[in-house]
ROLO-625043 format. One line per 8 residues: their letters; for each residue z, x, y of N, C-alpha, C. Coordinates in Angstrom, 1 decimal. Example, Ala and Ser with C-alpha at 12.3 -4.5 7.8 and 13.67 -1.06 7.14 Angstrom:
REM ROLO-625043
AS> 7.8 13.2 -5.7 7.8 12.3 -4.5 7.8 13.2 -3.3; 7.1 12.8 -2.2 7.1 13.7 -1.1 7.9 12.9 0.0;
This chain:
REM ROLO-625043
XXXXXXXX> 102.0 83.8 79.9 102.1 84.0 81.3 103.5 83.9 81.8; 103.8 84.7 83.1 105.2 84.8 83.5 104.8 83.6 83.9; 106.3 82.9 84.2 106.8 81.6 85.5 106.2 82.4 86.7; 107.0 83.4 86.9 107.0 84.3 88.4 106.6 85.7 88.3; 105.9 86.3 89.3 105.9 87.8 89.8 106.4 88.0 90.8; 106.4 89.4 91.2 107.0 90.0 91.9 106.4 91.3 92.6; 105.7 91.0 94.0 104.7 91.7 94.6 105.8 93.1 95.6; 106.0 94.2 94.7 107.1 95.1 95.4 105.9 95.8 96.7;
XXXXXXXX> 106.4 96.1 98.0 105.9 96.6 98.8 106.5 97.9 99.5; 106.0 99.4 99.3 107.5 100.2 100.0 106.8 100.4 101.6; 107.3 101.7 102.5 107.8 101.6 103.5 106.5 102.3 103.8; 107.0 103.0 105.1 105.9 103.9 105.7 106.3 105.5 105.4; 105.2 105.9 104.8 104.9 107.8 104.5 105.8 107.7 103.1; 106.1 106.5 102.0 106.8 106.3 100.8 106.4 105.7 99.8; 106.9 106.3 98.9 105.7 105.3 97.4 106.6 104.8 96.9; 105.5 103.8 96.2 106.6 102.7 95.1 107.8 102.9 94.6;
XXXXXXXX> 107.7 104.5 94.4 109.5 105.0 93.5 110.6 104.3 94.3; 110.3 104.5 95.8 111.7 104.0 96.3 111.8 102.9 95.6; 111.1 102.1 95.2 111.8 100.8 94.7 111.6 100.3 93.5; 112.1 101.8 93.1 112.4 101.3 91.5 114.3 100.5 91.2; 114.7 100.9 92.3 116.3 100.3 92.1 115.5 98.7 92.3; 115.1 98.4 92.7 114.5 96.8 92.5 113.5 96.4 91.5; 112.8 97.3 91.1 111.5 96.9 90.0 112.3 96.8 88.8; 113.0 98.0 88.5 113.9 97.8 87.3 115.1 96.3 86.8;
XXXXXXXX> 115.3 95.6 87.8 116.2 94.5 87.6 115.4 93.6 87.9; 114.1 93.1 88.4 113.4 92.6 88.3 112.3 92.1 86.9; 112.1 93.2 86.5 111.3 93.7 85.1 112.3 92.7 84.5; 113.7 93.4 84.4 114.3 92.9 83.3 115.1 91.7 82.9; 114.8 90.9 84.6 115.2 89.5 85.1 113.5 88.7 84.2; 112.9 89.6 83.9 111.8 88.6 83.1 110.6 88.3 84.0; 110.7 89.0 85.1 109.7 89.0 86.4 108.8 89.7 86.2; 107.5 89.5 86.1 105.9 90.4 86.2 105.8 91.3 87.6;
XXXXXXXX> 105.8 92.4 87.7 106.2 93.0 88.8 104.9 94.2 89.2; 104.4 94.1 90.2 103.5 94.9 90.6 103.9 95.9 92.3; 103.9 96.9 91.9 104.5 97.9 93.2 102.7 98.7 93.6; 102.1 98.3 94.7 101.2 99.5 94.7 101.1 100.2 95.5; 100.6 101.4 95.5 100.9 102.3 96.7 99.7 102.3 97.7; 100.1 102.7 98.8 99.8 102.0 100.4 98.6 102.9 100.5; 97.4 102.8 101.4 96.7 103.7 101.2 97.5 104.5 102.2; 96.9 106.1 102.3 97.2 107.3 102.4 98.1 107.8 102.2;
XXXXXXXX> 99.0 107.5 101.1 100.6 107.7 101.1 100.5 108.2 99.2; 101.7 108.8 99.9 101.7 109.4 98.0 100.8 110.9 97.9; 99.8 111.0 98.8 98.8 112.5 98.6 99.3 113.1 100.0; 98.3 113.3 101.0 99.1 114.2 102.0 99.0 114.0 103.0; 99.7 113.7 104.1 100.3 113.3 105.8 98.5 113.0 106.1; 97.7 114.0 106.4 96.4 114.0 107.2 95.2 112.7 106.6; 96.1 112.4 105.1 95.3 111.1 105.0 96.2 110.1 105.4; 97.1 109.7 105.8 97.7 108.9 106.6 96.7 108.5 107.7;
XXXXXXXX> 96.6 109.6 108.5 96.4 109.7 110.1 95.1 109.2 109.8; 93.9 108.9 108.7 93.4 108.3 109.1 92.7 107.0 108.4; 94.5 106.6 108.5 94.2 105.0 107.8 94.5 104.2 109.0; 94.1 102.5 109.0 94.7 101.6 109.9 96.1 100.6 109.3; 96.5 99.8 109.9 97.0 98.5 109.3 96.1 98.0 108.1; 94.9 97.9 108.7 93.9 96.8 107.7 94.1 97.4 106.6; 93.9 98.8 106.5 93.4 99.6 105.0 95.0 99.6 104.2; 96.1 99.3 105.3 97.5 99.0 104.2 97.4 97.6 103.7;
XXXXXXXX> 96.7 96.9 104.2 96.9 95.3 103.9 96.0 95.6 102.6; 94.9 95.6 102.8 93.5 95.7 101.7 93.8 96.3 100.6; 94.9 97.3 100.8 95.1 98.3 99.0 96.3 97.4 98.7; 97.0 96.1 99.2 98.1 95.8 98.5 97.3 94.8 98.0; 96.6 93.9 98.5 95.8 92.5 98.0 95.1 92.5 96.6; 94.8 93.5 96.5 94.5 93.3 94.4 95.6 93.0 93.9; 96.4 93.8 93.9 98.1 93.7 93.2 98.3 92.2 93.5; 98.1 91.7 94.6 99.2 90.5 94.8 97.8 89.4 94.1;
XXXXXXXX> 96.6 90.0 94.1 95.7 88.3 93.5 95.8 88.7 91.4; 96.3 90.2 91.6 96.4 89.9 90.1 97.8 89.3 89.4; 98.7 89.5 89.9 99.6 88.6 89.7 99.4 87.5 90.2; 98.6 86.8 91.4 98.6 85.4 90.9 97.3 84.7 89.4; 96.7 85.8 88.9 95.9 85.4 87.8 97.3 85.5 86.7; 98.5 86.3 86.6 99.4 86.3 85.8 100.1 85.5 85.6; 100.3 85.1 87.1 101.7 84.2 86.8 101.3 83.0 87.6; 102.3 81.7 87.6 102.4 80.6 88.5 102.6 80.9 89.6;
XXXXXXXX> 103.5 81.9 89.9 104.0 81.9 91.3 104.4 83.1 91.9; 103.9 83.4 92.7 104.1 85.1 93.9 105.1 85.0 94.2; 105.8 85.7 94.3 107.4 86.1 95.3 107.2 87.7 95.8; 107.7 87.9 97.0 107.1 89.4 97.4 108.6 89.7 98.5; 108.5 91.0 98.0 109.9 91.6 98.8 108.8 93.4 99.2; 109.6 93.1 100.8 108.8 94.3 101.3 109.8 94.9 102.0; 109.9 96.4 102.1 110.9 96.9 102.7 110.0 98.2 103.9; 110.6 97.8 104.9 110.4 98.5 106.6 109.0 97.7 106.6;
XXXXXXXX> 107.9 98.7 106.7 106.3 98.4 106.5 106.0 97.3 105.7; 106.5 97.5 104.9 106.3 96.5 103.5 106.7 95.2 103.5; 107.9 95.3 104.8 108.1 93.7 104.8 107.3 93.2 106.1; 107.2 93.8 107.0 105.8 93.4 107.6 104.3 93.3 107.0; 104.1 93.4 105.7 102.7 93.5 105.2 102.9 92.2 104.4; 104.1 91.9 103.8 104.8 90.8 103.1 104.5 89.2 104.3; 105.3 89.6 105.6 104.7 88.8 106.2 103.5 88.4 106.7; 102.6 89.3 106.8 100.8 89.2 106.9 100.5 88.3 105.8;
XXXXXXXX> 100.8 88.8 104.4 100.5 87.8 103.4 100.6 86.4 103.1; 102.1 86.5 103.8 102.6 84.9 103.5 101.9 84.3 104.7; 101.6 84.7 105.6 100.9 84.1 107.1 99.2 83.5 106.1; 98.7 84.7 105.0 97.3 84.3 104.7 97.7 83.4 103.6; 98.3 83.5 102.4 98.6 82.8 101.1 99.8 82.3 101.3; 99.9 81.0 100.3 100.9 80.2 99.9 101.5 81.6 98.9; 103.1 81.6 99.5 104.2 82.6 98.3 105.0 82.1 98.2; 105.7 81.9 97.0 107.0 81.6 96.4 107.9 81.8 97.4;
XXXXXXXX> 108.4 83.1 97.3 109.6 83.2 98.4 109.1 84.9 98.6; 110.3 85.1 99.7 109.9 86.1 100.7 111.5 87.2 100.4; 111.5 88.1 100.2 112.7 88.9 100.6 112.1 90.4 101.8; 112.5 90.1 102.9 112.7 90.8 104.0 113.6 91.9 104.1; 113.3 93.2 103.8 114.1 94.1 103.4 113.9 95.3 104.5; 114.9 95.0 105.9 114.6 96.3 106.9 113.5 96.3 107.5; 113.1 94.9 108.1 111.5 95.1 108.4 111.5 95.0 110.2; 111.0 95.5 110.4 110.7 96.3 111.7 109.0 95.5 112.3;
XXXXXXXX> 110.2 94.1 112.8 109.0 93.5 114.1 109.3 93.9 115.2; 110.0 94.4 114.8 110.4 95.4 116.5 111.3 96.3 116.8; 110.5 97.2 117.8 111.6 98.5 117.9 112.3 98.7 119.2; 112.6 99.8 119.4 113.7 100.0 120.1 113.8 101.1 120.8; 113.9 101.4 122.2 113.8 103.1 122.3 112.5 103.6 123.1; 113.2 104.7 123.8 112.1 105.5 124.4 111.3 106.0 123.7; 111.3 106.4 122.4 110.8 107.3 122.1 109.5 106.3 121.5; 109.7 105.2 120.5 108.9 104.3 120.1 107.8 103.4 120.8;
XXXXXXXX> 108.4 102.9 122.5 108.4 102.2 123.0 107.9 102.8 124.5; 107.9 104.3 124.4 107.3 104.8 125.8 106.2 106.5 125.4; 106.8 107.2 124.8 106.5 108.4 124.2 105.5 107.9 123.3; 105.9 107.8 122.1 104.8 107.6 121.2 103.4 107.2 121.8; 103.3 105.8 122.7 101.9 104.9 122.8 101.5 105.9 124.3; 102.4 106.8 124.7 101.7 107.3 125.4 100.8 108.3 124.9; 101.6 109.0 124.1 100.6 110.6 123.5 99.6 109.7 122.5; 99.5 108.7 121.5 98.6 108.0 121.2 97.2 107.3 121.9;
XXXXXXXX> 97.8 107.2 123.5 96.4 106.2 123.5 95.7 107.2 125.0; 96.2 108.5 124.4 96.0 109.7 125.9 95.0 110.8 124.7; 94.7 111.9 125.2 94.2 112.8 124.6 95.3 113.6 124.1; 96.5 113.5 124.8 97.6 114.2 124.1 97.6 113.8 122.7; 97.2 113.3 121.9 96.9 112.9 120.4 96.6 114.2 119.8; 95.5 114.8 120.5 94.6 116.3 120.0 96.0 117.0 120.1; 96.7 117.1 121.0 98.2 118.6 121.2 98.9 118.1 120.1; 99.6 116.7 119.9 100.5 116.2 119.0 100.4 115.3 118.3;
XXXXXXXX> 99.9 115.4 117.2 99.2 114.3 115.7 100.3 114.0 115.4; 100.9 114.3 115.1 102.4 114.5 114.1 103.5 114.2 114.7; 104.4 113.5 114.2 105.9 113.5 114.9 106.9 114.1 113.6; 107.5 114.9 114.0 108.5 114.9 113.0 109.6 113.7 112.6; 110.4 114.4 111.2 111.1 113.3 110.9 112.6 114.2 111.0; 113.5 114.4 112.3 114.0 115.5 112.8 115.5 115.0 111.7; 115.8 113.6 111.6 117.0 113.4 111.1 116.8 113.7 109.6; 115.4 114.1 109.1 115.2 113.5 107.6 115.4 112.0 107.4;
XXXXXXXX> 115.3 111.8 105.7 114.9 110.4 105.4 116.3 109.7 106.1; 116.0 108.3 106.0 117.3 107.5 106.8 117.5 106.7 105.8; 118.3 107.9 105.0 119.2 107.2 103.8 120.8 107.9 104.4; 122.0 106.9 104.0 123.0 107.9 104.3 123.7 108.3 103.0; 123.4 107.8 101.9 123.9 108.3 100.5 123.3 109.8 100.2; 123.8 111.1 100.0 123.1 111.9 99.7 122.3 112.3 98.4; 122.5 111.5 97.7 122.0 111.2 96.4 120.7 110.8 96.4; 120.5 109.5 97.1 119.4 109.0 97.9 118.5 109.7 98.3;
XXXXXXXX> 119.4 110.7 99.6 118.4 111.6 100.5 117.4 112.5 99.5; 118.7 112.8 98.6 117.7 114.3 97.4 116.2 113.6 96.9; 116.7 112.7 96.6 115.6 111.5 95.5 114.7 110.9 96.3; 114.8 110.7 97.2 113.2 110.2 98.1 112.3 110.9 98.2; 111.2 110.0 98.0 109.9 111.1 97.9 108.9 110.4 99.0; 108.6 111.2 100.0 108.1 111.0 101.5 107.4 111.8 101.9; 106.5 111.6 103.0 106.2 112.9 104.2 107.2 112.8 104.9; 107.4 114.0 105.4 108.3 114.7 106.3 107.9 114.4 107.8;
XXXXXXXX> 106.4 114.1 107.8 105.6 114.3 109.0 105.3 112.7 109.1; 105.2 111.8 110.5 104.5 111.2 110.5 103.3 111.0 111.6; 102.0 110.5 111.0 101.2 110.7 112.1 101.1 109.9 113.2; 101.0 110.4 114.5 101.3 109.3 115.5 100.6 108.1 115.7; 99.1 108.4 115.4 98.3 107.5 115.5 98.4 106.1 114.2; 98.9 106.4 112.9 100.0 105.7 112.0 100.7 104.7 112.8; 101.8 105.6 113.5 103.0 104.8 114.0 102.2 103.9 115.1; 101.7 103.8 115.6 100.9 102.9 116.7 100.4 101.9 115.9;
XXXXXXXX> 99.5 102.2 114.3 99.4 101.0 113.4 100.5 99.9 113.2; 101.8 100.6 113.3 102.8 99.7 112.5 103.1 98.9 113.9; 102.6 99.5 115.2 103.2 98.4 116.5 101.7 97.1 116.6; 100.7 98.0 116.1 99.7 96.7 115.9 99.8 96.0 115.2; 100.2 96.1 114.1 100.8 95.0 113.1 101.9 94.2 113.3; 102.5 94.9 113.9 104.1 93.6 114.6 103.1 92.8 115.3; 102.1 93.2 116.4 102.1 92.4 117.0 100.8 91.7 116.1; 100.4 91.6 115.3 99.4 91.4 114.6 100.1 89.9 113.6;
XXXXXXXX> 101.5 90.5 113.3 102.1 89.1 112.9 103.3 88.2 113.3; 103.7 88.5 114.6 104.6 87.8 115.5 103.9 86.1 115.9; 102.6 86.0 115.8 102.4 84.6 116.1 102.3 84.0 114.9; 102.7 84.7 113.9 102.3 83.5 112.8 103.9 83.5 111.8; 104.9 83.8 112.6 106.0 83.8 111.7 106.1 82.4 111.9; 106.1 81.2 112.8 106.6 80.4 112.7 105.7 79.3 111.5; 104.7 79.6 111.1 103.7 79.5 110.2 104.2 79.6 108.5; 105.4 80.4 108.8 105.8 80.8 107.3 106.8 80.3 106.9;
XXXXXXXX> 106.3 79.2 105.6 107.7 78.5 105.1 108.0 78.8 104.0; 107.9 80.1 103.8 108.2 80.0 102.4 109.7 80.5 102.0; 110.9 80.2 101.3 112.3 80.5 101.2 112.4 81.9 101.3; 113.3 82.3 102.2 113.3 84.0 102.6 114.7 84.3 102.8; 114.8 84.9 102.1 116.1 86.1 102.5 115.7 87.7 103.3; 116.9 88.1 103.8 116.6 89.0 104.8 117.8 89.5 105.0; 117.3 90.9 105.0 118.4 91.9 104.4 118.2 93.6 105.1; 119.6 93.7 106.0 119.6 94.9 106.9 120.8 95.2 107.0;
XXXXXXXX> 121.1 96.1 108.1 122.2 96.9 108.0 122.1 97.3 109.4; 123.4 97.2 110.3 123.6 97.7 111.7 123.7 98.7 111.9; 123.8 99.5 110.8 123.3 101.4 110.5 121.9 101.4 110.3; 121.0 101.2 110.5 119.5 101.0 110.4 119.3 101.7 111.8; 118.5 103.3 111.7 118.5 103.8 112.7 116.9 104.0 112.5; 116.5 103.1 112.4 115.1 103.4 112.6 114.3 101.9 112.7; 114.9 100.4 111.8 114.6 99.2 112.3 115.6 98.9 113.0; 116.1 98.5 114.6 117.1 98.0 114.6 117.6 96.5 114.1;
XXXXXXXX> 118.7 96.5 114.4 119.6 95.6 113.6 119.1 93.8 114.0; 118.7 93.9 115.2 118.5 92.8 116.2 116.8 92.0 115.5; 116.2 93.1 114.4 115.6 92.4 113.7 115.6 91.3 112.5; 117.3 91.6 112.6 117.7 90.1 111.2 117.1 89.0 112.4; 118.5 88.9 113.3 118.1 87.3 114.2 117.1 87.3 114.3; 116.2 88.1 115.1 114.6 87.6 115.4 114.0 86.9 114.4; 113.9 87.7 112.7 113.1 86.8 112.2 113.7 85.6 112.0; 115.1 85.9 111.6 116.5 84.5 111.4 115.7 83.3 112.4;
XXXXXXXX> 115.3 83.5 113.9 114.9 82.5 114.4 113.6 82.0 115.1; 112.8 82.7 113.8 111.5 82.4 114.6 110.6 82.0 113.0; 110.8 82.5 112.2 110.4 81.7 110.7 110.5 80.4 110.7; 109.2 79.9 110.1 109.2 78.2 109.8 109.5 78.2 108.6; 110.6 79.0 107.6 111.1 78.6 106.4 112.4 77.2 106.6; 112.8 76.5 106.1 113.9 75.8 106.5 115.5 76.7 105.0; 114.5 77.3 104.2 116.1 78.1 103.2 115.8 79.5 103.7; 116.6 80.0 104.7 116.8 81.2 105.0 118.1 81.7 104.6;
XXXXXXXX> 118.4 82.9 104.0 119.5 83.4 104.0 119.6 84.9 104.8; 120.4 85.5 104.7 120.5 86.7 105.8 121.5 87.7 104.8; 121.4 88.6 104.5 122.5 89.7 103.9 122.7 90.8 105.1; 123.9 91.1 105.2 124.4 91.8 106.5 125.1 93.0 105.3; 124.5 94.5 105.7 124.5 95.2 104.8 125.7 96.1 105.2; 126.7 97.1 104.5 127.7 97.4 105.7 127.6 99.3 105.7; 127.2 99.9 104.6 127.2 101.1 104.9 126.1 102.2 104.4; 124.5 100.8 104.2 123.1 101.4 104.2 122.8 102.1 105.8;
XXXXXXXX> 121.4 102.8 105.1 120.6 103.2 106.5 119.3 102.2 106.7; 118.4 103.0 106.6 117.1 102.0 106.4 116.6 101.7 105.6; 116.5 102.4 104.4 115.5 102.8 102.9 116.9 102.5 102.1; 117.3 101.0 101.9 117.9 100.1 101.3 118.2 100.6 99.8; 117.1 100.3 99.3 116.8 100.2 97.8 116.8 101.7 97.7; 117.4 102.7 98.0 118.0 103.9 97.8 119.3 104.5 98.5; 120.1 103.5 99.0 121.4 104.4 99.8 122.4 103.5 99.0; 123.4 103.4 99.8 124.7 103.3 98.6 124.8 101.9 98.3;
XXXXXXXX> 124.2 100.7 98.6 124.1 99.6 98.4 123.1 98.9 97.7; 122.1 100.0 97.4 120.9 99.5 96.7 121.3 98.6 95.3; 122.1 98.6 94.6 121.9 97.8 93.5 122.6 96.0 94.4; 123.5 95.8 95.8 124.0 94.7 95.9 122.5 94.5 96.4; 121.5 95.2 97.2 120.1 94.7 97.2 119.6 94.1 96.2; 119.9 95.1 95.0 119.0 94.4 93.5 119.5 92.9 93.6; 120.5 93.1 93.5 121.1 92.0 93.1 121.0 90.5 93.5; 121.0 90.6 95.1 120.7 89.9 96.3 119.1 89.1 95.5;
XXXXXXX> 118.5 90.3 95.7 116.9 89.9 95.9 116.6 89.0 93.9; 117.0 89.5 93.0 117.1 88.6 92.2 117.5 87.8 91.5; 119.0 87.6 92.1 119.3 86.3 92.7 118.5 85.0 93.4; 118.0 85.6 94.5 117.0 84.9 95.5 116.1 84.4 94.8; 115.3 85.1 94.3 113.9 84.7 93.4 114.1 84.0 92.0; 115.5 83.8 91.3 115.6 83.4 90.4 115.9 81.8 90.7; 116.1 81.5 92.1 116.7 80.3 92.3 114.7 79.4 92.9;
């Protein structure tokens, strides 16, 4: 049996690949590592549109109870979506430690914050399912951008899940003690930046660390910083 696993979680409309620049240093740090993919993600946009929060939570929870039949102890790093589904978990189960990677308790913007929940909770849903992704992926490494594997499209009624789930785990951050690092970037055009402090001051962990990233986008674990991620995050979990 491992000491520790390692419950990998990726983002929204993204499969596990993005985070193979962390599974791989993980693996080889001696870590039992389970990445699984979200439901409706990985096959095609229209099965997105008709998943909730719940059915993301429900397809990661095998993965995370079979590592704890593997090992002594869970540690989970989730990136954008993933680190919000990361905090759902630690709110239900006792986890080792926590790495917070770009997670988006909250957004920012007209477009998020006025547009979206309007055409969502209107019949304008029937005219516009879909939002485009007009910048492409929000990587700024172009190496990155080639290598991501995504929908293009996301569905709106989706993005309304991911605002029910912030608010779905905003009352129980202070609930979570488990040692966490937390890791973004003021180039992050899609989580803003102002989500380090938030969680920085509202987690009931007492070992928080914070990584201030300098020339990532959002999708970390693939732009030009991703290995000081690796590094960061198994560091963290080795301690």
């Amino acid at each position: 049996m491992n000491d520790r696993g390692v419950l990998l979680l990726h983002g929204f409309t993204a499969t596990p690949e993005c985070l193979d620049s962390l599974r791989v240093p993980l693996e080889a740090a001696g870590f039992a590592v389970e990445a699984p993919l979200l439901a409706g993600h990985g096959t095609k946009v229209s099965d997105l549109r008709r998943t909730t929060w719940r059915d993301w939570y429900e397809s990661v929870l095998p993965a995370y109870h079979a590592l704890k039949k593997r090992t002594d102890a869970v540690c989970i790093a989730g990136l954008s979506l993933g680190g919000l589904l990361a905090l759902k978990i630690a709110e239900e189960f006792k986890v080792q430690r926590l790495a917070l990677l770009a997670t988006p308790v909250l957004f920012k913007g007209f477009l998020m914050n006025r547009l979206l929940p309007l055409v969502a909770n209107t019949p304008l849903h029937y005219l516009y399912p879909y939002q485009p992704k007009l910048l492409g992926p929000a990587i700024n490494d172009p190496a990155g951008r080639r290598a991501f594997r995504c929908y293009s499209w996301m569905p709106v009624e989706a993005i309304m899940e991911i605002v029910r789930l912030q608010e779905e785990v905003k009352p129980g951050l202070s609930g979570i003690k488990a040692p966490t690092v937390i890791i973004h970037s003021p180039k992050d055009n899609t989580a803003p930046f102002e989500n380090l402090a938030y969680l920085e001051n509202r987690l009931g962990s007492k070992v928080i660390r914070t990584v201030k990233l300098e020339k990532s986008n959002h999708v970390l674990t693939m732009d030009y910083e991703k290995d000081l991620v690796a590094r960061e995050v198994v560091r963290f979990f080795r301690e």
